[in-house]
PATOR-139937 format. One record per atom (N, C-alpha, C, O): residue number from 1; residue in one letter; atom name; x negated, y negated, z. Coordinates in steps of 0.02 Angstrom, whole numbers, padded with zeros to 5 digits. Atoms other than C-alpha are relative to their C-alpha. Layout:
BEGIN
[NUM a CA [X Y Z]],
...
END
This chain:
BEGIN
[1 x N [-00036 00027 -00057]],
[1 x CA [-02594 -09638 05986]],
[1 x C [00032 00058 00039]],
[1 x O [00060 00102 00007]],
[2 x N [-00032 -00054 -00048]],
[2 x CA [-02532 -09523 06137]],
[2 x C [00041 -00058 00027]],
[2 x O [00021 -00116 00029]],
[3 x N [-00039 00017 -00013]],
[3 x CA [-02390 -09577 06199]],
[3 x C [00053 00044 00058]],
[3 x O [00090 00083 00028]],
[4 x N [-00014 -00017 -00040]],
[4 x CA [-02314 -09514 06363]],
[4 x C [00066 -00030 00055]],
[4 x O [00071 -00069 00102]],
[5 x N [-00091 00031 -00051]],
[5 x CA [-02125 -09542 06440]],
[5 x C [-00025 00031 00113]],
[5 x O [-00044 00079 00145]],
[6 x N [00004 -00004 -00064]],
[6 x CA [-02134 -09579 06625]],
[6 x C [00056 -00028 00036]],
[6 x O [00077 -00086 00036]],
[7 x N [-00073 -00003 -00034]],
[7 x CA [-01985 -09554 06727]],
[7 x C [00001 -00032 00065]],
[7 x O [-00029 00002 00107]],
[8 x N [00005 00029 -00059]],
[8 x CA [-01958 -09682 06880]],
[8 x C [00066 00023 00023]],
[8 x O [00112 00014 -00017]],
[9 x N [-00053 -00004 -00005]],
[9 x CA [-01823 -09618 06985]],
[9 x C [-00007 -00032 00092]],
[9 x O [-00056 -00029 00130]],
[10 x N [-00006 00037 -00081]],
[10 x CA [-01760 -09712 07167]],
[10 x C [00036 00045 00024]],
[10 x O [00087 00070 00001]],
[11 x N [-00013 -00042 -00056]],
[11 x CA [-01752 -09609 07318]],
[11 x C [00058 -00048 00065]],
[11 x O [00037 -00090 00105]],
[12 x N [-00033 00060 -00042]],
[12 x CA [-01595 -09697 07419]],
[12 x C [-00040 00034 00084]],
[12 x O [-00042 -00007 00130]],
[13 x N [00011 -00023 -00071]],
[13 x CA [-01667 -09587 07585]],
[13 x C [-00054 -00032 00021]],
[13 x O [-00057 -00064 00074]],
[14 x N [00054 00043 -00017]],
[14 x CA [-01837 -09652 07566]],
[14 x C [-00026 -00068 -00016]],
[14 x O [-00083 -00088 -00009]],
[15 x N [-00004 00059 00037]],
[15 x CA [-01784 -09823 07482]],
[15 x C [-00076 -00003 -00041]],
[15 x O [-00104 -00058 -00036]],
[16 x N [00047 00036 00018]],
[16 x CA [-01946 -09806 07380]],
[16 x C [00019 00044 -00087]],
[16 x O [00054 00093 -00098]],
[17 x N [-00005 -00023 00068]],
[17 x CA [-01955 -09776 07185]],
[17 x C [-00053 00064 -00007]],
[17 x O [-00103 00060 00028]],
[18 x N [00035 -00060 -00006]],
[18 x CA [-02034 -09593 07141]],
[18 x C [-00031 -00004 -00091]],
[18 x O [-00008 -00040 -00136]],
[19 x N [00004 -00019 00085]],
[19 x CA [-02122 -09530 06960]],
[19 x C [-00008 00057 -00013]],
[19 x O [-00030 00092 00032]],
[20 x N [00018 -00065 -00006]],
[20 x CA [-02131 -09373 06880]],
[20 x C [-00016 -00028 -00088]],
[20 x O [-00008 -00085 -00109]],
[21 x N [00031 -00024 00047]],
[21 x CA [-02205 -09311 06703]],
[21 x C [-00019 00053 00004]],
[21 x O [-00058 00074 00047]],
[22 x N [00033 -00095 00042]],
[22 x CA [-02229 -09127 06613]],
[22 x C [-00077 -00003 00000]],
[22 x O [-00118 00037 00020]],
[23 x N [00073 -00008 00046]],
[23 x CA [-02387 -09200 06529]],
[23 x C [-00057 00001 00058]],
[23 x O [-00096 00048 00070]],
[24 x N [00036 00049 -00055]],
[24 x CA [-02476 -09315 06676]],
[24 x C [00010 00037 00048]],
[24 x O [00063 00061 00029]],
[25 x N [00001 -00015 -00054]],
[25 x CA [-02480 -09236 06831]],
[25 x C [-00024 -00049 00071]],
[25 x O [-00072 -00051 00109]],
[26 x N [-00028 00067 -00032]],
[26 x CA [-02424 -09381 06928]],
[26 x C [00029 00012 00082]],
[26 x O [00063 00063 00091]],
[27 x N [-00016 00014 -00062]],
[27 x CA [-02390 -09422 07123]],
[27 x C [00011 -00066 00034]],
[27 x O [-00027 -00086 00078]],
[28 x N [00007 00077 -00006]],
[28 x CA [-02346 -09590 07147]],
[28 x C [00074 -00014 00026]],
[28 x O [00121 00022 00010]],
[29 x N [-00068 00029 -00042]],
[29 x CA [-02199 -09688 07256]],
[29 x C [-00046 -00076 00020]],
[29 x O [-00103 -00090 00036]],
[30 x N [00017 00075 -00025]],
[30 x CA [-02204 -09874 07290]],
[30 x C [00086 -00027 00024]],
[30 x O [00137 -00007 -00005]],
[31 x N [-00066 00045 -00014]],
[31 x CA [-02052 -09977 07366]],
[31 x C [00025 -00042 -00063]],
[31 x O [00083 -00060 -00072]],
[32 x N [-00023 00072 00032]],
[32 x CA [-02066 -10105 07223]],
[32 x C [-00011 00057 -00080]],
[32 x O [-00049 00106 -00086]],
[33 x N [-00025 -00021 00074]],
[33 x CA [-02004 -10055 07018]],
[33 x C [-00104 -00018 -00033]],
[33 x O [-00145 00024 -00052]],
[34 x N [00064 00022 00038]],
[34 x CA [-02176 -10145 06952]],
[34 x C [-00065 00005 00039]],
[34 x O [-00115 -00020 00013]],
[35 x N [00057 -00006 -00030]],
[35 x CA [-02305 -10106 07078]],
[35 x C [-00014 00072 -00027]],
[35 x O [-00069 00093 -00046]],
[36 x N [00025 -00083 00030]],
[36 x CA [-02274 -09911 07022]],
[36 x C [-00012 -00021 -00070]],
[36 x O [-00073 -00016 -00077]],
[37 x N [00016 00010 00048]],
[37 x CA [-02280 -09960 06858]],
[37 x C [-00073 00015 -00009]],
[37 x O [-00100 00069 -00019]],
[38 x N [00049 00020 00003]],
[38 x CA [-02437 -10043 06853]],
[38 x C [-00050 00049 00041]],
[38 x O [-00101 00061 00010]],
[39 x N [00023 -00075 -00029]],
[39 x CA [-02505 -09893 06977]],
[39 x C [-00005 00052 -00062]],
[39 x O [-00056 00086 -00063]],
[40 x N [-00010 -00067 00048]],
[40 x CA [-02465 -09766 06828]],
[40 x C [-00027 -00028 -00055]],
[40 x O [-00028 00010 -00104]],
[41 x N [00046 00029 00065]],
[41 x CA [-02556 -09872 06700]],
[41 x C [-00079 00005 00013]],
[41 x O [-00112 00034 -00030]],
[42 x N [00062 -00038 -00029]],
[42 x CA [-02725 -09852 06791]],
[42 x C [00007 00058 00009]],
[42 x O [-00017 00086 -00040]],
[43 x N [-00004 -00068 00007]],
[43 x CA [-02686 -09670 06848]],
[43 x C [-00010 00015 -00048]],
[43 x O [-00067 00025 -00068]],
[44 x N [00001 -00055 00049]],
[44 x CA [-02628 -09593 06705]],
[44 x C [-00061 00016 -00015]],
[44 x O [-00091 00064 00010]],
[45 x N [00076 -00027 00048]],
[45 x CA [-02792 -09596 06593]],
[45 x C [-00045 00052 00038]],
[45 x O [-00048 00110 00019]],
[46 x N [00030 -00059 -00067]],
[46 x CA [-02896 -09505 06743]],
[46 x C [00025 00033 -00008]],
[46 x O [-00002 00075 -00044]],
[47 x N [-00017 -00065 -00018]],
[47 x CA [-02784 -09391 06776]],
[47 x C [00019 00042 -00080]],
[47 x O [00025 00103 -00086]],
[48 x N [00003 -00037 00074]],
[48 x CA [-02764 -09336 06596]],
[48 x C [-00070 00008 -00034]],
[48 x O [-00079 00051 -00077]],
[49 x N [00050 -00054 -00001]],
[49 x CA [-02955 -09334 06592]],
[49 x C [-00022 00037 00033]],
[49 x O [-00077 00058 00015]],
[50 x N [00007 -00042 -00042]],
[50 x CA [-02956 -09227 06728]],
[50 x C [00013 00052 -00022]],
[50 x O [-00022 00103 -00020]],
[51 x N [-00014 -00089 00027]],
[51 x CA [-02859 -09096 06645]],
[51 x C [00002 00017 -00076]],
[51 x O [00038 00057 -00106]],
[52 x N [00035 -00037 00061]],
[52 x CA [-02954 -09093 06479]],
[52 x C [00058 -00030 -00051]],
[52 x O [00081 00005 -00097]],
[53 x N [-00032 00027 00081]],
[53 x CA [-02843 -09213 06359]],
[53 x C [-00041 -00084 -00004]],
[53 x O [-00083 -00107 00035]],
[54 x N [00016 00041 -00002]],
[54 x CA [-02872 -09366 06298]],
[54 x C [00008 -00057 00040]],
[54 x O [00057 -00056 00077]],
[55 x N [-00019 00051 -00058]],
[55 x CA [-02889 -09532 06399]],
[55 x C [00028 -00078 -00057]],
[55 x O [00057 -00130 -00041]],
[56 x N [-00006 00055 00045]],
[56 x CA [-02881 -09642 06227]],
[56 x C [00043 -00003 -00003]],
[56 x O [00083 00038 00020]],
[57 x N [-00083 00038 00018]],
[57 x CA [-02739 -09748 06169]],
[57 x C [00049 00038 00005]],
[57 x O [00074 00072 -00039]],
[58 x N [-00049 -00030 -00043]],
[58 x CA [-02621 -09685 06291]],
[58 x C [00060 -00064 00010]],
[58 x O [00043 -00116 00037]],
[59 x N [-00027 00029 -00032]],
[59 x CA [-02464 -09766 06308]],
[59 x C [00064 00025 00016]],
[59 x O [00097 00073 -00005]],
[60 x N [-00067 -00027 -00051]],
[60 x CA [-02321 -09766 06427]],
[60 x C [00043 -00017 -00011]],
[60 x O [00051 -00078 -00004]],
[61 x N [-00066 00034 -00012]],
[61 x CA [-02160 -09780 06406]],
[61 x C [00050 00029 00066]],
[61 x O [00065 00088 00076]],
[62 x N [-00026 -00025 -00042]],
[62 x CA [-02063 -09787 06556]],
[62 x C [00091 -00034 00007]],
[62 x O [00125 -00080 -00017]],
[63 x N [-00066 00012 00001]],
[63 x CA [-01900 -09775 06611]],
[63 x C [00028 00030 00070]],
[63 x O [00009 00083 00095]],
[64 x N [-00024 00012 -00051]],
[64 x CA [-01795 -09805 06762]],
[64 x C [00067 00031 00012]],
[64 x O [00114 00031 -00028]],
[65 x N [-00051 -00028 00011]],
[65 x CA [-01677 -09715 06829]],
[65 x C [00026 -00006 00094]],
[65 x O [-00012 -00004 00142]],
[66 x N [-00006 00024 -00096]],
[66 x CA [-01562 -09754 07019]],
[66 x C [00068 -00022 -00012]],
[66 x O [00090 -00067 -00048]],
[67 x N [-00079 -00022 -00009]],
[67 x CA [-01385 -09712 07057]],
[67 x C [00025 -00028 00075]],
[67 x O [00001 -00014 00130]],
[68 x N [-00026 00071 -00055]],
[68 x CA [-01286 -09851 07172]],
[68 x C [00058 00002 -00003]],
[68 x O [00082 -00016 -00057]],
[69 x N [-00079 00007 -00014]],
[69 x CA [-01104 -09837 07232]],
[69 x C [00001 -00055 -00017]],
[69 x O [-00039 -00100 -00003]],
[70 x N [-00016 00064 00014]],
[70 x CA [-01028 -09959 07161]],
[70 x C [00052 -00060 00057]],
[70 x O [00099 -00026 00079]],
[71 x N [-00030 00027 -00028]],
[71 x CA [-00944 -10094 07264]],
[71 x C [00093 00009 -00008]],
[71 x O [00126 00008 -00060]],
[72 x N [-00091 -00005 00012]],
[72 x CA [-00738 -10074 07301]],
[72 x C [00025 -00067 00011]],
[72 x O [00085 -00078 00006]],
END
């Protein structure tokens, strides 16, 4: 099992959610939390056989991250 942490973080300038990864070499932004998701579950595998690792039982764990003044 490969197993790969994928970091969603929200851009308040460009209201859209962003991703990054060390392993994956990732480019991805969507407006909506689960459209990137589901974007980075197709990606990944490609682009990790692109650069010579495995594409098998890959999974993602991701995690969200988005910083919001709080209401006074």
């Amino acid at each position: 099992m490969n197993e790969y942490t994928i970091l969603l973080t929200w851009d308040d300038e460009s209201q859209r959610w962003g991703v990054s990864n060390d392993d994956i070499p990732l480019t991805l932004e969507s407006g909506s939390l689960d459209v990137l998701m589901e974007r980075c579950r197709y990606i990944a595998p490609e682009m990790l056989a692109l650069n010579g690792k495995s594409k098998d039982d890959v999974y993602l764990k991701f995690v969200a991250e988005r910083c919001a003044k709080a209401f006074a």
